[in-house]
C-alpha positions in Angstrom: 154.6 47.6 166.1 152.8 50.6 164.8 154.0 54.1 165.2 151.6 57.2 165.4 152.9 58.3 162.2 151.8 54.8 160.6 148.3 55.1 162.3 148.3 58.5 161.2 148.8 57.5 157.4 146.6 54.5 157.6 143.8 57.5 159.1 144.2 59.8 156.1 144.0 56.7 153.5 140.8 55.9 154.8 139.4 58.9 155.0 140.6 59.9 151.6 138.8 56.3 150.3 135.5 56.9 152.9 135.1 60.5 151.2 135.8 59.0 147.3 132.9 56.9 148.1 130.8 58.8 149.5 131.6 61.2 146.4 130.5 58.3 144.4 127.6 57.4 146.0 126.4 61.2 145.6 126.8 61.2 141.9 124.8 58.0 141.6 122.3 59.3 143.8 122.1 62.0 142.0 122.1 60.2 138.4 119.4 57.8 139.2 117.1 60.6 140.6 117.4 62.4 136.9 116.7 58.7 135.5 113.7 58.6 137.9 112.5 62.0 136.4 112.9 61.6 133.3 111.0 58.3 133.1 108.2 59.2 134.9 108.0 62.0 132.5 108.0 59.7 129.4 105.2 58.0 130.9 103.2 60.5 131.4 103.7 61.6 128.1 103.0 58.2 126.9 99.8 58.1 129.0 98.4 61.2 127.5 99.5 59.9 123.7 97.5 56.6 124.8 94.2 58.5 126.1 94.6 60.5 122.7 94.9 57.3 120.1 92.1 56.3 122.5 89.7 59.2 121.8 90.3 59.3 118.3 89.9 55.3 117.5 86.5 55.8 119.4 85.5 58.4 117.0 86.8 56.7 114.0 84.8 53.7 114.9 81.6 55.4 116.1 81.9 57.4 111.8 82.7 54.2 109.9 81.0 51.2 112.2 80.2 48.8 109.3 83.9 49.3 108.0 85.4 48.5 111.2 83.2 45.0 111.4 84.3 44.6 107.8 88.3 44.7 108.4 87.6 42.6 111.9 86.4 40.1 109.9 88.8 40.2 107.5 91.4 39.5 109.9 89.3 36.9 111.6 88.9 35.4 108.6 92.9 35.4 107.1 93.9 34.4 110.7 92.0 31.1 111.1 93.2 30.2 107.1 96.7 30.7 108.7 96.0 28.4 111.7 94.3 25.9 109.5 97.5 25.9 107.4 100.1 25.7 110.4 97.7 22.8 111.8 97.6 20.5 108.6 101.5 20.8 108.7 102.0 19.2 111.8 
């Protein structure tokens, strides 16, 4: 049979566990809210970076149209040699 000063042990361990979690639960809280932060943060930045490479692609291309059909077919060009290649392999 229990005694009060059992139950009265038993009491404080649980409260001293209940408040270590509760702790820990706060400092993840806490952590994960920074995380949240900061990545939104990063996105926005990368946003921005995006709309800029954006901008200035545009204006590239709109300066030097006939270069920019030239390199696409280039590529469109090397890549179907490289399929071709990879196809008579099989």
């Amino acid at each position: 049979m229990k005694t009060g000063n059992q139950d009265s042990r038993i009491d404080d361990v649980i409260a001293k566990a209940a408040s270590g979690v509760r702790g820990a639960v706060d400092k993840t809280a806490e952590a994960s809210h920074h995380a949240n932060q900061s990545i939104r943060k990063t996105a926005h930045q990368l946003h921005k970076k995006e709309q800029q490479w954006a901008k200035s692609s545009g204006a590239y291309i709109n300066r030097h149209p006939f270069l920019v059909v030239g390199c696409a077919v280039a590529a469109g060009f090397l890549l179907s040699k490289v399929l071709q290649r990879s196809e008579s392999d099989e």
